[in-house]
C-alpha positions in Angstrom: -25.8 -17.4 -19.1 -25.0 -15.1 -16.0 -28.1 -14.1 -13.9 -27.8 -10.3 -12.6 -28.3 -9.0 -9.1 -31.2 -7.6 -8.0 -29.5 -6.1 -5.2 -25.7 -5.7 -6.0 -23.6 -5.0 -2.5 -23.5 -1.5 -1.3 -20.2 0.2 -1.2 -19.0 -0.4 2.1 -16.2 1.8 4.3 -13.3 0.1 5.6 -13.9 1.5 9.0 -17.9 0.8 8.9 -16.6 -3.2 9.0 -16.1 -4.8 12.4 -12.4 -5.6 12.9 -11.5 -9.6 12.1 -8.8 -10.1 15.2 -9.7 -9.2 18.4 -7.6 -7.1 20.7 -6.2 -9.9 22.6 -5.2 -11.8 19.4 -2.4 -8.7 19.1 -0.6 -10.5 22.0 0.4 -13.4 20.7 2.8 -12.2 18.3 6.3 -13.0 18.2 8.7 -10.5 19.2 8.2 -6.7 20.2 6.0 -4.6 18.9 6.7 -0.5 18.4 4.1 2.1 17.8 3.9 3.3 14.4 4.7 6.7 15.5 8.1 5.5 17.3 9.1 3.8 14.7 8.7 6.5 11.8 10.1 8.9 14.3 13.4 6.1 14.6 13.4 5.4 10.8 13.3 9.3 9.6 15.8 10.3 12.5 18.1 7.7 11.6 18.0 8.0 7.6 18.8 11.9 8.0 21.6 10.6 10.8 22.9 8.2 7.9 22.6 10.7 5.2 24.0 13.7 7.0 27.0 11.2 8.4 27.7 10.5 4.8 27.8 13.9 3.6 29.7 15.8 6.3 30.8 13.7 9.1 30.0 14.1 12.6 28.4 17.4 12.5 26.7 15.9 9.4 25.4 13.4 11.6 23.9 15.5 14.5 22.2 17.6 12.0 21.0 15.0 10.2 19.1 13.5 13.0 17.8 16.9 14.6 16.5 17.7 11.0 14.9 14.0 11.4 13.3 14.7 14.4 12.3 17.9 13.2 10.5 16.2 10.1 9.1 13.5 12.0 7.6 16.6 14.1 6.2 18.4 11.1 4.5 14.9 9.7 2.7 14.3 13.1 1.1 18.2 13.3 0.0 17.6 9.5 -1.2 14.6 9.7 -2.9 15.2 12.9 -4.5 18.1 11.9 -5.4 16.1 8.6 -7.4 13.7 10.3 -9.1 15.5 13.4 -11.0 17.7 10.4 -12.7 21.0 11.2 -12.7 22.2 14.8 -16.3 22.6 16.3 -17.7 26.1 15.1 -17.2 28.7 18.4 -20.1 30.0 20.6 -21.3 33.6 19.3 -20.4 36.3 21.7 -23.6 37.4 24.2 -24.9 41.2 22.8 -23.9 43.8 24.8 -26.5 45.3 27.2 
């Protein structure tokens, strides 16, 4: 027979809990590492590149990757703006003598 908790474990953020690698540990990988914000800015500008090459050509291609870029733009305002949350509320104008 199964005893219950007195106490079951509170619900716990991810970002409450400390981090289990240090900083430093990050160096030792193998190979390079890219920021995640290169990399999706690569990967989207490349995919519209390949899709636009595939559908009309050369012209296709430009298009494709300034459309790309242009997404990858779009993504980093919303998410941005997502995550920074509600600007601070602004000062009240001083009354008028």
């Amino acid at each position: 027979m199964a005893r219950a908790r007195r106490n079951p474990p509170q619900a716990v953020w991810p970002w409450d809990e400390p981090p289990g690698r240090s900083a430093r540990h990050l160096g030792k990988r193998p190979g390079p590492l890219w920021p995640l914000s290169a990399a999706t800015v690569t990967v989207l500008a490349a995919g519209y590149g390949w899709l636009g090459e595939v559908v009309a050509g050369t012209a296709g291609a430009v298009i494709g990757c300034l459309a790309g870029l242009a997404v990858a733009g779009l993504l980093h305002l919303l998410v941005h703006r997502v995550v920074s949350g509600r600007p601070p509320p602004r000062p009240s104008p001083p009354p008028p003598d």
